[in-house]
Backbone bond lengths (Angstrom), bond angles and torsions (degrees), N, CA, C in turn:
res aa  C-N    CA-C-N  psi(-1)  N-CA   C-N-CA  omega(-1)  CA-C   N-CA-C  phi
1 X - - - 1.443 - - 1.517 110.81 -
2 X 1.493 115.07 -50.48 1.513 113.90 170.97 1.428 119.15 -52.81
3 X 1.421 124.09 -60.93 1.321 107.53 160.78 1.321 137.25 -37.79
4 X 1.280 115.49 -60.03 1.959 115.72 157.45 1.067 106.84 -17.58
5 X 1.724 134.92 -62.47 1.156 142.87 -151.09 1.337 106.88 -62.77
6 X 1.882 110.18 -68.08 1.533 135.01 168.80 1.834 101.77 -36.08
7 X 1.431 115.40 -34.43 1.387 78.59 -153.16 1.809 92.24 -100.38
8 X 1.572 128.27 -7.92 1.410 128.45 154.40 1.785 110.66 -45.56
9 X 1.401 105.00 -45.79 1.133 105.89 -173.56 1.754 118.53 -44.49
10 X 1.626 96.95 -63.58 1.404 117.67 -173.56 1.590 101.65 -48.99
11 X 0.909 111.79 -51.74 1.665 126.28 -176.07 1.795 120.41 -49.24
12 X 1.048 89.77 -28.05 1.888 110.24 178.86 1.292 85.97 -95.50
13 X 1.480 140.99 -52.35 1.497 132.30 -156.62 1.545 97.40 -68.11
14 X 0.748 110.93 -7.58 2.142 116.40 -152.50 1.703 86.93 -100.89
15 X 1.137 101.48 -38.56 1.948 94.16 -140.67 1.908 91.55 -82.29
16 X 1.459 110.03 -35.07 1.514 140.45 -143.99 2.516 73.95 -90.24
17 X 1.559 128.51 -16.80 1.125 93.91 -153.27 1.401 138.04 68.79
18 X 1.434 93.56 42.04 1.598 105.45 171.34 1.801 118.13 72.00
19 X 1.161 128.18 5.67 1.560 131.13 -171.01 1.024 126.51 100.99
20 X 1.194 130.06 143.70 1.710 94.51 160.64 1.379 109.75 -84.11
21 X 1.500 144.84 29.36 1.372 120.27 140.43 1.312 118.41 -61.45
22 X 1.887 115.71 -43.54 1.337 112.65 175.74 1.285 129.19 -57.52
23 X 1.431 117.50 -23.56 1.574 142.97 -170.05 2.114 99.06 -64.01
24 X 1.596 98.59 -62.52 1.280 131.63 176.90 2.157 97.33 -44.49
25 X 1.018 105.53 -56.30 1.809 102.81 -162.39 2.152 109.78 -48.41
26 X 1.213 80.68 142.11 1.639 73.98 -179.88 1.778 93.67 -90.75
27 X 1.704 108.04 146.77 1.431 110.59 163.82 1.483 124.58 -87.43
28 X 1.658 101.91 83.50 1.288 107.63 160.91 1.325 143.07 -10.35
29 X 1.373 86.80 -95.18 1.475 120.50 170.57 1.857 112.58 -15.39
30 X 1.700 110.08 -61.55 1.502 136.46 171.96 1.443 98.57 -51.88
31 X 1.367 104.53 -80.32 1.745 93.52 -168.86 1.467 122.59 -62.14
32 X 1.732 127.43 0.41 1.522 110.43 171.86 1.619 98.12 -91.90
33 X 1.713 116.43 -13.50 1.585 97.08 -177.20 1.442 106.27 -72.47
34 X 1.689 118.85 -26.76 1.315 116.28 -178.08 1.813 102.90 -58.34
35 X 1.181 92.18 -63.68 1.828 68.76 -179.85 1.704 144.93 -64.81
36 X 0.945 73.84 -10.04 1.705 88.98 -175.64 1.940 99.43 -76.07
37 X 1.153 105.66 -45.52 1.627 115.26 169.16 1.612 108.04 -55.45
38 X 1.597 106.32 -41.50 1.812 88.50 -178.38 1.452 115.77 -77.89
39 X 1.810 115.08 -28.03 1.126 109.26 -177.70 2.029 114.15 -51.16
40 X 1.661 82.44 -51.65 1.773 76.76 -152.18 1.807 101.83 -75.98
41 X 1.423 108.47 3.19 1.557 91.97 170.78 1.727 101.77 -86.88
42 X 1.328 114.28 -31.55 1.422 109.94 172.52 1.672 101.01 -52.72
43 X 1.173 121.68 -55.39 1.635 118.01 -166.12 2.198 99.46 -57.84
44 X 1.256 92.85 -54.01 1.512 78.26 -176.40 1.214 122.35 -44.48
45 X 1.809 113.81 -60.90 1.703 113.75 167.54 1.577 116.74 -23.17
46 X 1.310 104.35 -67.76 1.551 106.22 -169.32 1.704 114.61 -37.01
47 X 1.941 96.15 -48.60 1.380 101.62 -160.91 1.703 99.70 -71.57
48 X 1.433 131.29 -50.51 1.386 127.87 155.70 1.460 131.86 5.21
49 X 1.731 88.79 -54.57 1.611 113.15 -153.55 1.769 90.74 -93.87
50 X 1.491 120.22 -35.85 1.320 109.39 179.36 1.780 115.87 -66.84
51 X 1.178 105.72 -46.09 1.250 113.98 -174.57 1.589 112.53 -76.55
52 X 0.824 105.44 -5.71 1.662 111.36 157.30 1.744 131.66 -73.54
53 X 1.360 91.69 -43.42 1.583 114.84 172.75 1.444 108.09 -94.82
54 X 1.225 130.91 -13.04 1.906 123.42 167.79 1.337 101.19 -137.26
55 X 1.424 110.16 63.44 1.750 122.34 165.74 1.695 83.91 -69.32
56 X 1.672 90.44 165.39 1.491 119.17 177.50 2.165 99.21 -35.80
57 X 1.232 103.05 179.83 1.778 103.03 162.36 1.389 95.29 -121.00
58 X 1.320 124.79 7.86 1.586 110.39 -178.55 1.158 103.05 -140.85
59 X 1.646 123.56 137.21 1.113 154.33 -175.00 1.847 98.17 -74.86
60 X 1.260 125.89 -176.95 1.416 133.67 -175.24 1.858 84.88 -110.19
61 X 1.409 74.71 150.40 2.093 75.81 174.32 1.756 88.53 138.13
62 X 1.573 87.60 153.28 1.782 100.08 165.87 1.755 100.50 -70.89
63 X 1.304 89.86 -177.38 1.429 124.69 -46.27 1.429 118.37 -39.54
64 X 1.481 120.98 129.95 1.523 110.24 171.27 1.249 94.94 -99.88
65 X 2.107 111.61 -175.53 0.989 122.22 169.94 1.143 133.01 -72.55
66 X 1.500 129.89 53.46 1.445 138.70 171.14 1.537 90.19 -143.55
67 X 1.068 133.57 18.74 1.820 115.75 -167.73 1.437 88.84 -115.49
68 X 1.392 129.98 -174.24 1.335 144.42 128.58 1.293 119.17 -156.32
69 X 1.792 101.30 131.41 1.508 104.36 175.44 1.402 122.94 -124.95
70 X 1.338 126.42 -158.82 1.318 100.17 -162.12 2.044 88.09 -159.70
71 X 1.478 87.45 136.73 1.303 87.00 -173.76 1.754 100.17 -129.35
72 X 1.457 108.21 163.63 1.506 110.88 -174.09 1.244 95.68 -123.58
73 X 1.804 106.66 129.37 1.479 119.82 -179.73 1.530 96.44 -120.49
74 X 1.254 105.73 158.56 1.269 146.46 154.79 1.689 139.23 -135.96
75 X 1.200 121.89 148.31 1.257 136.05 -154.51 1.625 114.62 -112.40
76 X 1.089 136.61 78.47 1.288 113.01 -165.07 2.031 111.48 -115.82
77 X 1.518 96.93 128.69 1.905 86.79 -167.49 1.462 87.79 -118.09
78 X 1.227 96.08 125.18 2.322 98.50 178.67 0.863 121.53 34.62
79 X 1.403 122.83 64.88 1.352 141.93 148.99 1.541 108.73 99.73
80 X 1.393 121.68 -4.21 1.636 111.09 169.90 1.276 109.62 -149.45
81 X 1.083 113.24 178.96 1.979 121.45 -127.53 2.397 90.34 -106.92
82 X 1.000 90.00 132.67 1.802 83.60 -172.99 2.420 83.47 -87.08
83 X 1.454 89.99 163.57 1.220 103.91 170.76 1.889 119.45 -40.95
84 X 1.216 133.98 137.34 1.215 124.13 155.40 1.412 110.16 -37.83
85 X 1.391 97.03 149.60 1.609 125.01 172.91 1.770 114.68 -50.16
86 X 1.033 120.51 130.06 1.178 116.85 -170.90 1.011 103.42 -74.33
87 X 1.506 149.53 170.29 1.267 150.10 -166.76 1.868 113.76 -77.95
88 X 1.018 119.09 120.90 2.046 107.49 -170.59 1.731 100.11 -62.87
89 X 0.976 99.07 146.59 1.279 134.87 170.44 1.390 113.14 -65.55
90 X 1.140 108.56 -57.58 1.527 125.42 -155.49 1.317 113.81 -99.53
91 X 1.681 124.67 44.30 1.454 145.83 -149.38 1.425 94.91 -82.38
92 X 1.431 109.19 -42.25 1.689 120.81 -173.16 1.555 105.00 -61.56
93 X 1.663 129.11 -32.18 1.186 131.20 157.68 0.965 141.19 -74.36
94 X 1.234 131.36 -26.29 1.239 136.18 -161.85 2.064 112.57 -131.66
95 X 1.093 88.66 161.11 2.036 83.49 176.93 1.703 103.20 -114.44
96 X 1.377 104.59 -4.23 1.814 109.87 171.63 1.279 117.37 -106.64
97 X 1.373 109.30 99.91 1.365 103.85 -165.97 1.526 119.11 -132.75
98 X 1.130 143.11 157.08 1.717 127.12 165.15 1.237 111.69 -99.11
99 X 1.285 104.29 156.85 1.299 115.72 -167.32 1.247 96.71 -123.72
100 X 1.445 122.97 37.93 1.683 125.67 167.85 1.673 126.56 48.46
101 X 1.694 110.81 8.01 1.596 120.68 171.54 1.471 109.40 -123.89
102 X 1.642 100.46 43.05 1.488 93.97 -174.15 1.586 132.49 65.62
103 X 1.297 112.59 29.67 1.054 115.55 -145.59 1.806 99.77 -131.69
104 X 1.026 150.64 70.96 1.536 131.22 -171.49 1.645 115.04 -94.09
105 X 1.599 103.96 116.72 1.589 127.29 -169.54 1.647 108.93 -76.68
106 X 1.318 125.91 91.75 1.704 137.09 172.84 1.360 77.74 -67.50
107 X 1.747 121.08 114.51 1.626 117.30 114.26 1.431 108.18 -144.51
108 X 1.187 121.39 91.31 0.953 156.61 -168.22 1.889 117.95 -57.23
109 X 1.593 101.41 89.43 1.386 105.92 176.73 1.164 142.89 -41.27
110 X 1.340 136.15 -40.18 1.122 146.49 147.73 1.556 123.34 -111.35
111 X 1.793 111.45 -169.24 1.410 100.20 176.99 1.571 118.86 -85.31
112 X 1.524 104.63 27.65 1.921 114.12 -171.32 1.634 82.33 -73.93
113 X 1.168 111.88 -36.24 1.740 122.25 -141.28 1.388 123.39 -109.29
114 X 1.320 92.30 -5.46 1.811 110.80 178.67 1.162 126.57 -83.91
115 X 1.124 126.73 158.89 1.918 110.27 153.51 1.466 92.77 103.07
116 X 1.559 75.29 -130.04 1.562 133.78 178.46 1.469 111.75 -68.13
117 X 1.249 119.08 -40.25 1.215 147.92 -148.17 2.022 101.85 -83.40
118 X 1.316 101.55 -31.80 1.345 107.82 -146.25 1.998 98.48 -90.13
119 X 0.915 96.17 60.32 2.066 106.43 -178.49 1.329 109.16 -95.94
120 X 1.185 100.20 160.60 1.678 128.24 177.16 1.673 92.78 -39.72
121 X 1.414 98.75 -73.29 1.722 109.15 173.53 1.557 127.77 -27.80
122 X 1.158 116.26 -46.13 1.335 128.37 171.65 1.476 107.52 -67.17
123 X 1.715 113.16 -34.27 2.014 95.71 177.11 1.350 115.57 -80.72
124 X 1.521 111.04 -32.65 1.412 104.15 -171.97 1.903 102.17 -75.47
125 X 1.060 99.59 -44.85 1.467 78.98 175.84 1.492 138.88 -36.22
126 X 1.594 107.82 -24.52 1.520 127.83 -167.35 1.493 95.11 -108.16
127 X 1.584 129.91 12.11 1.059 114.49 -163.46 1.883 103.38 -126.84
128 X 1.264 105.95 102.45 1.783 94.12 -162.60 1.099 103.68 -84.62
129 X 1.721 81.34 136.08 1.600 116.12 179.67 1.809 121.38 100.87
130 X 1.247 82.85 -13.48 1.902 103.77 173.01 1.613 118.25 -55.52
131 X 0.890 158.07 113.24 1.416 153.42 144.49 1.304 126.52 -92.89
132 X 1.064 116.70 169.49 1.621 115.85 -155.41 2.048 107.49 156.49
133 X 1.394 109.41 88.32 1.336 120.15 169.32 1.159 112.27 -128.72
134 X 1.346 132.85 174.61 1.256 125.21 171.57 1.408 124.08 -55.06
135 X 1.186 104.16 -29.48 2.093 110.55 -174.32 1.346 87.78 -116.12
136 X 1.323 150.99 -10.16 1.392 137.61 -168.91 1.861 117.91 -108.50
137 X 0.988 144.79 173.00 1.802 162.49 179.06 1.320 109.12 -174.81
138 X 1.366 107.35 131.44 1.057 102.91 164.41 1.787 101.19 -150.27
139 X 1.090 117.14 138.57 1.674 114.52 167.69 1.358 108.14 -115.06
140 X 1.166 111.84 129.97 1.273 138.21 155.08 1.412 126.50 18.21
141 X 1.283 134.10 81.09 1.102 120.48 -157.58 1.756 137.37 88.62
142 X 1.508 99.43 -15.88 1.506 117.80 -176.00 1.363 106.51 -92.67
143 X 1.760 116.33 -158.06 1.361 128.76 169.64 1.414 96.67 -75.32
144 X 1.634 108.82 171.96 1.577 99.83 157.98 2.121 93.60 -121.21
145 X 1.611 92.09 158.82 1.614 100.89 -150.74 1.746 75.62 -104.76
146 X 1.614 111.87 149.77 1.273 103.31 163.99 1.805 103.52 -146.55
147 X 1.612 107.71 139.11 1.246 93.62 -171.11 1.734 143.65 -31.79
148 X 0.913 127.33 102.34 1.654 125.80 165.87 1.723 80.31 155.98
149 X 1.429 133.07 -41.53 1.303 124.24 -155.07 1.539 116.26 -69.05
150 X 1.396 98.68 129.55 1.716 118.70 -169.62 1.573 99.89 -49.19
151 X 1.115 119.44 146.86 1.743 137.37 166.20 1.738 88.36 -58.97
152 X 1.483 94.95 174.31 1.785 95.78 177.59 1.584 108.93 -136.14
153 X 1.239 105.59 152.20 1.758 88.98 -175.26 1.389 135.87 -44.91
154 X 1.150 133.11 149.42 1.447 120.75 157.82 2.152 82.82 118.23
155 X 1.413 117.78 -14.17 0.977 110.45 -170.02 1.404 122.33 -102.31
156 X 1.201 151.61 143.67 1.579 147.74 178.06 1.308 110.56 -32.51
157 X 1.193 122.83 -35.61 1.504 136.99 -179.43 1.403 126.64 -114.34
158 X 1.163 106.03 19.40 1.483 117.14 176.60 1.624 116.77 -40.76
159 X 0.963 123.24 139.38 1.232 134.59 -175.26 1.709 123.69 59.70
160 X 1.160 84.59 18.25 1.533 95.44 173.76 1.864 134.89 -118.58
161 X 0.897 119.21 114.89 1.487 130.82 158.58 1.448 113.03 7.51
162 X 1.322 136.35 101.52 1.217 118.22 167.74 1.382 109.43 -127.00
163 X 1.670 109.89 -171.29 1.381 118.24 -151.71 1.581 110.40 -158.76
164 X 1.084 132.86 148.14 1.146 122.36 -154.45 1.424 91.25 -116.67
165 X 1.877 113.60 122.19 1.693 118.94 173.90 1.555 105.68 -150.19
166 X 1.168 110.45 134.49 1.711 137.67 -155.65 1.663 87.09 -115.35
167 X 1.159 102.91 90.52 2.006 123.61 164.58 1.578 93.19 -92.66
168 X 1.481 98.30 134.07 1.323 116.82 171.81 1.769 104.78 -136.12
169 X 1.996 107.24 147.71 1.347 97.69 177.99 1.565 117.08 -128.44
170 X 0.979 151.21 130.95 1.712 137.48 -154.94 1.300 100.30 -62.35
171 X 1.265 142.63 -19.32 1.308 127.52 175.28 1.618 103.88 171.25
172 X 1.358 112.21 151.99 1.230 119.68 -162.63 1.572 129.57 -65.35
173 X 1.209 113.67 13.11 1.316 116.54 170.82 1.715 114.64 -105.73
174 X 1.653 116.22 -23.62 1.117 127.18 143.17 1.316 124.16 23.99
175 X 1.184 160.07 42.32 1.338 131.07 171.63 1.156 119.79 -24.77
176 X 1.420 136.53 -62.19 1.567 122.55 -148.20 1.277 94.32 -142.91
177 X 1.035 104.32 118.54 1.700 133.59 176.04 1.701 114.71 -77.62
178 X 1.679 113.83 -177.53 1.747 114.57 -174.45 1.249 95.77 -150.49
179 X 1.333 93.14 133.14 1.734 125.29 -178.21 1.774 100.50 -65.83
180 X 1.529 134.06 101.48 1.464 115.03 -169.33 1.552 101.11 -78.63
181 X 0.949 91.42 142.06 1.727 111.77 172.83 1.462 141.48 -61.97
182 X 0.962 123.25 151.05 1.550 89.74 179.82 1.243 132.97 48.03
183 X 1.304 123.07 -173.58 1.644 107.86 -165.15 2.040 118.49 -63.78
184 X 1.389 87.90 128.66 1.690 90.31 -163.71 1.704 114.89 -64.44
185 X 1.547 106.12 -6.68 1.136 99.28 161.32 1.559 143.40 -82.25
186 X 1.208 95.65 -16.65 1.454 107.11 164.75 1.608 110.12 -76.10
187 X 1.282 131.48 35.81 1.430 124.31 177.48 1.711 101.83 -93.43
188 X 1.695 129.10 127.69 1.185 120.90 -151.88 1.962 97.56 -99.54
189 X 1.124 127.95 141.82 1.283 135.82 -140.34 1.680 76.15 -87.86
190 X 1.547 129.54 142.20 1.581 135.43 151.76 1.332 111.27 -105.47
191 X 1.225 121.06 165.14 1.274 123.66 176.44 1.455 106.98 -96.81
192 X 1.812 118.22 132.12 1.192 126.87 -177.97 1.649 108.27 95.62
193 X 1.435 104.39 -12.02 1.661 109.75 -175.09 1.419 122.86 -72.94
194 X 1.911 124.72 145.76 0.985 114.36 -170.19 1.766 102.61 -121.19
195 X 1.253 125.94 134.50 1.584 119.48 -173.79 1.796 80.73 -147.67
196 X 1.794 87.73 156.25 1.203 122.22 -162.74 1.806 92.13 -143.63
197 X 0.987 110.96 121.59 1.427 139.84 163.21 1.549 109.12 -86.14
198 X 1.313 123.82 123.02 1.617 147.31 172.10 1.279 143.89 -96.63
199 X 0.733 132.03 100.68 1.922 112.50 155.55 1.488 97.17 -117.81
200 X 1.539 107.52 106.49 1.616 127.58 -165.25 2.076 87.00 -136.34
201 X 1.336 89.64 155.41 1.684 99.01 147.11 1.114 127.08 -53.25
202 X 1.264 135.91 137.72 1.673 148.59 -173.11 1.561 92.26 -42.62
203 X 1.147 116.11 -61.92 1.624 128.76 -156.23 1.558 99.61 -84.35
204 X 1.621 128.24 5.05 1.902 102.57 -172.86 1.224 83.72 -79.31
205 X 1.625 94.34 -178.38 1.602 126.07 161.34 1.362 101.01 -85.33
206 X 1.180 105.89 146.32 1.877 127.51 177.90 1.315 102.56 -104.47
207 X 1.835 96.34 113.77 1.533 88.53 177.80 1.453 113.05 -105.11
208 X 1.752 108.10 175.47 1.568 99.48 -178.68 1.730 110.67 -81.95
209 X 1.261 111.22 165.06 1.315 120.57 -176.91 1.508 95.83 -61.21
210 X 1.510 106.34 144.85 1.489 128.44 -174.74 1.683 108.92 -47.01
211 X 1.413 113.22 156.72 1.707 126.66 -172.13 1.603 86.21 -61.77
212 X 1.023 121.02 -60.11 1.674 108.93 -165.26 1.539 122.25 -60.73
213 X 1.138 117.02 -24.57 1.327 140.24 139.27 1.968 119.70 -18.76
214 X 1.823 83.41 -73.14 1.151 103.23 -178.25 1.894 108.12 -70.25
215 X 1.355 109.50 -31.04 1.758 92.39 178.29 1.111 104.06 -89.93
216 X 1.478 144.84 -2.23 1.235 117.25 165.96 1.027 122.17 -100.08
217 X 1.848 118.96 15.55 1.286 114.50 148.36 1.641 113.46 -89.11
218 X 1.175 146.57 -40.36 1.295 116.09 153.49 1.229 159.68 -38.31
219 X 1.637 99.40 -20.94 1.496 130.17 176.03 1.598 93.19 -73.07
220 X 1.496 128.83 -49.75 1.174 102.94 -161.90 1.497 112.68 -110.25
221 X 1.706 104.00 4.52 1.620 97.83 145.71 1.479 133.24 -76.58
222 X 1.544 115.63 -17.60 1.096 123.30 163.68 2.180 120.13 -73.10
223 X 1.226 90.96 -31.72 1.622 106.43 162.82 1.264 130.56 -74.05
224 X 1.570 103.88 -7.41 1.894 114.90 -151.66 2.439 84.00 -93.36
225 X 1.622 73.67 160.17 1.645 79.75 -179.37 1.518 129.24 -54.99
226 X 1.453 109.01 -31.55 1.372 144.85 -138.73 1.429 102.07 -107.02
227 X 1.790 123.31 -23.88 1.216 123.98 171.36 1.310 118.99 -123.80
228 X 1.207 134.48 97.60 1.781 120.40 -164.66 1.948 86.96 -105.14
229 X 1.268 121.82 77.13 1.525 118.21 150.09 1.299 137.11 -104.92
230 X 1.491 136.38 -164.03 0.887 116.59 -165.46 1.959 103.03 -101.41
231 X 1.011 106.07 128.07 1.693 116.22 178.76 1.724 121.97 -46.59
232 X 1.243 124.54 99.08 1.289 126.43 -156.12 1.924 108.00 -67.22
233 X 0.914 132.65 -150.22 1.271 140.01 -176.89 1.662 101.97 -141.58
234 X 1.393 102.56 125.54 1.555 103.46 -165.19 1.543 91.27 -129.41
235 X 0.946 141.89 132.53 1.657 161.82 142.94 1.693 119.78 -78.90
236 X 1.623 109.38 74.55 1.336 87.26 -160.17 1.786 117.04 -86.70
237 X 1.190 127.70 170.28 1.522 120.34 -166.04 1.560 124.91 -115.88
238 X 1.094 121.86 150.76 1.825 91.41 179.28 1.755 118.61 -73.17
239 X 1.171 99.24 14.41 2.059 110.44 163.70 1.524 95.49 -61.29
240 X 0.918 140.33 118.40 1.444 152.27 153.84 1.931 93.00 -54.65
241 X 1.130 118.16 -34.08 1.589 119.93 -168.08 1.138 117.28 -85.43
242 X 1.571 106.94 -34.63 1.804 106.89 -166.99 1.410 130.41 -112.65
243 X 1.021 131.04 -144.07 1.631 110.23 176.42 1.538 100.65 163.54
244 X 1.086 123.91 125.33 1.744 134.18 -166.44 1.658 91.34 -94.83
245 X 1.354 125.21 -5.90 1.534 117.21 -170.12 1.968 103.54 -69.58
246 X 1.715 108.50 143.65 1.374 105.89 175.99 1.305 86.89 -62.59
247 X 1.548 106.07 177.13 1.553 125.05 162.80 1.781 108.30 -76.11
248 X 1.406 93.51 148.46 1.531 124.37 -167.83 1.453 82.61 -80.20
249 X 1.677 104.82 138.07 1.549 100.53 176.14 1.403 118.04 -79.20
250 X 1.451 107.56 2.38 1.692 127.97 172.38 1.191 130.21 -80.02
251 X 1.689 76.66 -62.26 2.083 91.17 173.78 1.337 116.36 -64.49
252 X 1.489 110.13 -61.42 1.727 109.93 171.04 1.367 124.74 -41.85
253 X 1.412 121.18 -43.50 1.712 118.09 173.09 1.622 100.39 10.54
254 X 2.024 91.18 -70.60 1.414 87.88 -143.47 1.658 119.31 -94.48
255 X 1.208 129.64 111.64 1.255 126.30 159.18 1.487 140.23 8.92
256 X 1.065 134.84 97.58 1.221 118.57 -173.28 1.318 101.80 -52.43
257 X 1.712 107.74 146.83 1.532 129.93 -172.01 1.483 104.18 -129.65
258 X 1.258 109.69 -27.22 1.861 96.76 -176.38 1.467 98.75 -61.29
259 X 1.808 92.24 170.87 1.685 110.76 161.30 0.707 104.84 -64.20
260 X 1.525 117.99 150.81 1.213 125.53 155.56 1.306 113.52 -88.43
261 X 1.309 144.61 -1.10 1.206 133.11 132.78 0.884 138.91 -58.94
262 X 1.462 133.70 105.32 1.578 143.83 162.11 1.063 140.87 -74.15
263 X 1.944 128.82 152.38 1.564 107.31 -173.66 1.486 103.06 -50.74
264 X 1.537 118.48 -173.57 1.203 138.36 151.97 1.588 104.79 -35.62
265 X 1.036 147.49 144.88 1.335 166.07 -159.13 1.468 116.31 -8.12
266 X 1.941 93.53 63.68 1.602 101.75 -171.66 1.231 87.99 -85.58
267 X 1.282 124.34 -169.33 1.988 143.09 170.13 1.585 120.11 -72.61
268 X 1.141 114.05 122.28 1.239 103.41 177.10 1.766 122.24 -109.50
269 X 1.570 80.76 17.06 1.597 95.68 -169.69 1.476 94.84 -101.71
């Protein structure tokens, strides 16, 4: 008889849709998956949206951080060349550094410094007391020169107008180098490359950084990790431009690539 009863019961519970207590229950279960689905698509968006706006700062490309190259700078304020760069300090920071013989070492610590990343702009910035804008120079310790301001006596260019222009050359056998454009800090560092920083007259010739300059960048591409060849014989000259040395089987590789068109009385040395 009790069963009879139990199983009328079930039968009304069935037909009725579970009771209305069951009718009455809220479905939990449903509405926490709904939220839990909006949260973490909200969390994905966000994360999407961050990593969109603070992608890496460096592109893939040499120099990366396993390479090192070596570039030869020079400094030139109205017509003559300021001392090489004193040696950086801040070696433990940075992978752009001087090595105080005219000489600045790309090996680039992280991806701040790689690539794309790895410009004129990026050394002087790390280099205190360095300047370098499109209208601005400054070396280390000196005045800083800003376009229109007269040369000063005692200088090759005394009394004259100068202007601040960042000539760079693919490598030191080069004849004819390129005036970089636009902001001189974005000029991208090559390996074997020689650039000369200015405040010259609109109209001088841009010369290359001095022969001693130039052998102690072979010396330490021939010293550098990345090239074990044989060390050429360099004769250097008081031409700030020229150089009787064969080509470095390093440096030369590469082809001259600049124009050969230059401003009005760029270097042809």
């Amino acid at each position: 008889m009790a069963n009879n009863s139990t199983g009328k019961w079930v039968q009304r519970a069935a037909t009725t849709g579970g009771g209305r207590t069951y009718r009455g229950q809220m479905p939990v279960n449903w509405y926490a998956s709904l939220i839990v689905i909006c949260v973490v698509g909200l969390l994905l968006v966000g994360l999407s949206r961050y990593q969109l706006t603070h992608r890496s700062a460096s592109p893939a490309g040499p120099p990366t951080t396993t390479q090192t190259w070596y570039t030869g700078l020079g400094i030139n304020v109205c017509g003559s060349f300021e001392p090489n760069l004193p040696a950086s300090t801040n070696q433990s920071k940075t992978g752009l550094v001087a090595d105080g013989n005219g000489v600045v070492t790309v090996s680039p610590k992280n991806s701040s410094e790689s690539g794309s990343n790895a410009t004129l702009g990026k050394f002087v910035s790390k280099y205190n007391g360095l300047e370098l804008t499109n209208s601005t120079l400054r070396y280390p310790g000196k005045s800083t020169y800003t376009n229109g301001d007269v040369c000063p006596k005692g200088t090759p260019d005394s009394g004259k107008p100068g202007v601040v222009i960042v000539y760079s050359w693919p490598n030191f056998t080069a004849k004819h180098g390129a005036e970089t454009p636009g902001d001189p800090q974005n000029l991208l560092f090559e390996n074997g490359q020689l650039i000369t920083m200015a405040f010259v007259p609109a109209s001088a010739a841009i010369p290359k950084p001095p022969s001693t300059v130039i052998t102690s960048l072979i010396t330490a591409d021939q010293a550098g990790p990345t090239t074990p060849t044989t060390a050429p014989t360099l004769t250097p000259t008081s031409n700030p431009t020229s150089t009787t040395a064969p080509p470095s089987s390093t440096l030369a590789t590469t082809p001259p690539t600049a124009p050969t068109t230059t401003k009005p009385g760029g270097s042809n040395g």
